[in-house]
C-alpha positions in Angstrom: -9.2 -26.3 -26.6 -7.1 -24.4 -29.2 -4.5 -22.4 -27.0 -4.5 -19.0 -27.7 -1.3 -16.9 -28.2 0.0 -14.4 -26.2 0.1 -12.6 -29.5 -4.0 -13.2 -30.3 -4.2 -11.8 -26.8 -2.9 -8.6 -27.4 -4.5 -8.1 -30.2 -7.5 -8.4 -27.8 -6.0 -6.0 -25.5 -6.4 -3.6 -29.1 -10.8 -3.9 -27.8 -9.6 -2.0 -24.8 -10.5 1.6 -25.1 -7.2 4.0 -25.1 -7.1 5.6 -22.1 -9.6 8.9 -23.0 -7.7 11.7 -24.4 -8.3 14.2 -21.3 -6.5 11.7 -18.8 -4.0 11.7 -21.4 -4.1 15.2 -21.2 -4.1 15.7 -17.6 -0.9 13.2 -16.9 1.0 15.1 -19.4 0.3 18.5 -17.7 0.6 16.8 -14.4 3.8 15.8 -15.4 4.9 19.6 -16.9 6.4 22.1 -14.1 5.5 24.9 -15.9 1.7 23.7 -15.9 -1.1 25.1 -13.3 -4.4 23.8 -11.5 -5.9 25.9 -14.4 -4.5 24.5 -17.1 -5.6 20.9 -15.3 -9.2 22.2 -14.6 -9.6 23.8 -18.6 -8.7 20.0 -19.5 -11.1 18.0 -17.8 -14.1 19.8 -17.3 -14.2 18.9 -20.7 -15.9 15.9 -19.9 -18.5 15.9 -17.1 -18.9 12.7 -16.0 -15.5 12.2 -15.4 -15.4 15.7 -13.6 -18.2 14.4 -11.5 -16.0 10.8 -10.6 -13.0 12.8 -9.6 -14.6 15.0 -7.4 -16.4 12.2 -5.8 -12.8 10.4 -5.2 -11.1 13.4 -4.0 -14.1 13.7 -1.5 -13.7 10.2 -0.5 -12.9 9.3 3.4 -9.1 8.0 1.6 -8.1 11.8 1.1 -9.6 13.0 4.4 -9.9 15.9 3.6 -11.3 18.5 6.2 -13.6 20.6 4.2 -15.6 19.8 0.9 -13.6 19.9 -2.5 -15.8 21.4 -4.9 -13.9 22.7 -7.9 -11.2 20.9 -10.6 -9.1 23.5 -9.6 -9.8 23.6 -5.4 -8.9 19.8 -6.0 -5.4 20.5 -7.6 -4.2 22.9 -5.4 -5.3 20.7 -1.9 -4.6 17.8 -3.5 -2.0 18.3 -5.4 -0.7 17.3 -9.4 0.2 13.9 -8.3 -2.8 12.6 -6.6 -5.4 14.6 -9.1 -2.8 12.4 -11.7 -4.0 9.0 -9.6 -7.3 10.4 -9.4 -8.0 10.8 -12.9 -6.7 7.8 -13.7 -9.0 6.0 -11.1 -11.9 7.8 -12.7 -11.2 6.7 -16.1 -10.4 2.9 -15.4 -13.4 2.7 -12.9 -15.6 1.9 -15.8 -14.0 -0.9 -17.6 -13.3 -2.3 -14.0 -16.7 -2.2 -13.0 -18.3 -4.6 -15.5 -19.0 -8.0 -14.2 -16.2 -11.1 -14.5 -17.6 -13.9 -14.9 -14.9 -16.4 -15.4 -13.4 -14.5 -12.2 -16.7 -15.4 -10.4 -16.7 -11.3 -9.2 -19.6 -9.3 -9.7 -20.5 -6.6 -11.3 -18.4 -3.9 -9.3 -16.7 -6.1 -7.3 -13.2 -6.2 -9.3 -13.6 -2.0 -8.9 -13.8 -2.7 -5.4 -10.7 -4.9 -5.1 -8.8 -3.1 -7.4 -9.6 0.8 -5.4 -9.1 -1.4 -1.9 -5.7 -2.4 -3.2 -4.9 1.1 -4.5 -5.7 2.2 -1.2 -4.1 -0.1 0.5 -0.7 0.5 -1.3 -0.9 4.1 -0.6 -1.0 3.4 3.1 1.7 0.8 3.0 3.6 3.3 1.0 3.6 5.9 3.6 4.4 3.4 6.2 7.8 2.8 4.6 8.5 6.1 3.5 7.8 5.1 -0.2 8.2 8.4 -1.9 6.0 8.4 -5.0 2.4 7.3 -3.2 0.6 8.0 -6.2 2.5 5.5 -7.9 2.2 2.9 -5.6 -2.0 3.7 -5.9 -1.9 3.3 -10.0 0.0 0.0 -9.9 -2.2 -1.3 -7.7 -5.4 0.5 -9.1 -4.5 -1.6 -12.1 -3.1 -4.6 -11.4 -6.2 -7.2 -11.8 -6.9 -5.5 -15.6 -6.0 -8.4 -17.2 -8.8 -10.1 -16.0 -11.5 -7.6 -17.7 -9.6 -9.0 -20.9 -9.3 -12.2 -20.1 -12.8 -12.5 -18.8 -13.6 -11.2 -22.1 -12.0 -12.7 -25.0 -11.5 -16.3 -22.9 -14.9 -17.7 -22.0 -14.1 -21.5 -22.9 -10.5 -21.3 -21.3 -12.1 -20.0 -18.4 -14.0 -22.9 -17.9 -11.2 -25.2 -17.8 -9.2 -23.0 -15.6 -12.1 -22.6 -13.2 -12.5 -26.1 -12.9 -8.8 -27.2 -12.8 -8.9 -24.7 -9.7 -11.9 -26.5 -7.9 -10.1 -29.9 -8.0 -6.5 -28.9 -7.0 -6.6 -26.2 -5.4 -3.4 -25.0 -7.1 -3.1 -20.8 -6.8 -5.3 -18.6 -9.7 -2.0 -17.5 -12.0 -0.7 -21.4 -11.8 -3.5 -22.9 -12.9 -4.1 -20.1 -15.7 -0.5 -20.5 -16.7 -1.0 -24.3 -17.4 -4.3 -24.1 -18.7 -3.5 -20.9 -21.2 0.1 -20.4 -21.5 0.3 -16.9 -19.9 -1.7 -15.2 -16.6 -3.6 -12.2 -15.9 -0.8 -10.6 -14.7 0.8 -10.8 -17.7 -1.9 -9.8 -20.1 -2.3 -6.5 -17.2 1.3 -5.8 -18.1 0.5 -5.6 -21.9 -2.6 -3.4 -21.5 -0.1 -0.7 -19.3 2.6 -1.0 -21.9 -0.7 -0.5 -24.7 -1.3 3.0 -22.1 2.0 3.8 -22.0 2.8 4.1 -18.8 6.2 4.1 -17.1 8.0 0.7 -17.1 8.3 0.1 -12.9 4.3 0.0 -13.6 4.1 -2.4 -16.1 6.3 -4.5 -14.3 4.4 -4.4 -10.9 1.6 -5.3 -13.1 3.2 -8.3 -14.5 5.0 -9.7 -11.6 2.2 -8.7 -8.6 2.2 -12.7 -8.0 5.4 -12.9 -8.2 7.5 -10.0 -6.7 10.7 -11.6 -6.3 10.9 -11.6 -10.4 10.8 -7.9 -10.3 14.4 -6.0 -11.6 13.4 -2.2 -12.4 11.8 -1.4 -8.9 11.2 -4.4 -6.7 9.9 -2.2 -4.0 6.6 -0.9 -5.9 6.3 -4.6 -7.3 6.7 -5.8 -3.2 3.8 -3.0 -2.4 1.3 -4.2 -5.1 1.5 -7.4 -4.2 1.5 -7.2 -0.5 -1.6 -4.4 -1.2 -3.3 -7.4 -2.9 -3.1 -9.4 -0.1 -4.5 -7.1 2.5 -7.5 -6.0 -0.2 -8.0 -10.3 -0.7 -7.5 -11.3 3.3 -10.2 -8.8 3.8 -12.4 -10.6 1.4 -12.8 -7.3 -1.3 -14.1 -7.9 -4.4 -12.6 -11.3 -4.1 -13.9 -14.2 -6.9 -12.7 -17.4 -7.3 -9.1 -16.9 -6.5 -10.2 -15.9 -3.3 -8.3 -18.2 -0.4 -5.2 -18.9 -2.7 -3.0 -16.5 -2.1 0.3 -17.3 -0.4 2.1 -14.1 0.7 5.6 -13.4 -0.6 8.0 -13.1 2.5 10.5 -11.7 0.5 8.2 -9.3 -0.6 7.4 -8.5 3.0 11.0 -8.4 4.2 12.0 -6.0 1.1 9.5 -3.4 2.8 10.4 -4.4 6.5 7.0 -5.2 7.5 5.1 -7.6 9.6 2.1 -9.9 10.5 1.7 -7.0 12.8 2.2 -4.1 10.3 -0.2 -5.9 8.2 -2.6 -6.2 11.0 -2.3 -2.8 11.3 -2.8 -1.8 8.2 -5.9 -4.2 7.5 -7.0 -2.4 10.6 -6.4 1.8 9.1 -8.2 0.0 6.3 -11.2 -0.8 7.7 -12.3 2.5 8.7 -12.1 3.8 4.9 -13.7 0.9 3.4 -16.6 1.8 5.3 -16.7 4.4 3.7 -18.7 3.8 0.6 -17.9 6.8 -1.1 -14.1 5.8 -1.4 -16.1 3.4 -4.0 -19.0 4.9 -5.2 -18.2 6.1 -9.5 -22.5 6.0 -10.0 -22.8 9.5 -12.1 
């Protein structure tokens, strides 16, 4: 099999819709002091179905919210800019998450599953230790597997091989990608953030979720995706192929001061959202 460059790869990553102009939109106003819930709501109810997906999420069992959000604008001012932010984005990757992945052996829906499971996950872990910025915990997370949607799409013969190599040795996902291809999902994830433009401590949690002792620019988000993984693949969510493989990073766990226990604990917290279909239902 010809290897395929990094480069060839993201040129791939170039198929990848741009994120759509109104989440654009709505992270810069989310990002703009002088902005309000207004201005928020004028952007997206430009699109509908997107209007609909966000309002379904900010309903969702995750936010707990007492009484029913049923306005842009109600959802702003309860939820507030950040977590409308992570909420819009949510919306807008649910769909290219949602297709199936083959060479991943997931489902159609099932890599949205792991992916919001993680998200949520990270939020909670987030809290635990007194992360501050929750929603960006969520968004790493939310996005860390979407190098596989490009993978699974532009590598179907290479996917073969990796798949196979896995079956026989048992050797972790990214390992056996790595030798097979050259480069991981991870770090094809981290080109498709950088392609968004979002903020570097992202792409890099992205890139090193895996791997979160590698991480310079914030190795505590990097430590939260990763462990956020873990919990969303020990609790078998939207899990393919690379399934069982996944050794957990102690140094990752030590960074955040948690626990077998915390983790138990938080496997547990999780549980009772993830029964909650709505926290992944995106149908229209």
């Amino acid at each position: 099999m010809g290897m395929v460059s990094l480069e060839q790869l993201v040129a791939a990553v170039n198929d990848l819709p741009a994120l759509p102009h109104v989440v654009v939109k709505v992270m810069q106003l989310s990002e703009d002091p002088d902005s309000t819930a207004q201005d928020i709501n004028n952007v997206l109810t430009q699109d509908q179905s997107m209007t609909a997906r966000v309002l379904r999420l900010a309903n969702s069992a995750f936010y707990g919210f007492p009484r029913r959000i049923s306005t842009v604008t109600d959802a702003v001012v309860l939820l507030g800019f950040r977590t409308i932010r992570s909420i819009v984005l949510a919306a807008s990757v649910s769909e290219i998450l949602n297709q199936e992945v083959g060479g991943y052996a997931l489902e159609p829906g099932e890599l949205w599953r792991h992916s919001q499971s993680s998200a949520i996950a990270a939020r909670m872990i987030a809290k635990r230790v007194k992360y501050p910025a929750l929603d960006v915990a969520y968004t790493a997370a939310l996005l860390h597997d979407i190098g596989k949607v490009i993978l699974n799409n532009n590598m179907k013969e290479a996917y073969r091989e990796v798949v196979e190599k896995i079956e026989n040795t048992g050797i972790p996902f990214n390992e056996v990608e790595t030798d097979v291809m050259g480069f991981n999902h991870a770090q094809v994830g981290a080109q498709v953030a950088e392609k968004w433009n979002l903020p570097p401590e992202l792409v890099e949690a992205i890139m090193y979720h895996h791997e979160p002792e590698k991480a310079t620019i914030n190795k505590k988000l990097t430590a939260i995706v990763h462990v956020a993984d873990a919990v969303s693949v020990t609790m078998g969510i939207g899990v393919g192929i690379d399934g069982m493989l996944y050794p957990v990073s102690s140094e990752a766990m030590q960074l955040l001061g948690i626990d077998e226990i915390a983790i138990e604990s938080i496997i547990s917290e999780m549980a009772d959202v993830v029964s909650d279909q709505q926290s992944f239902s995106i149908e229209k």
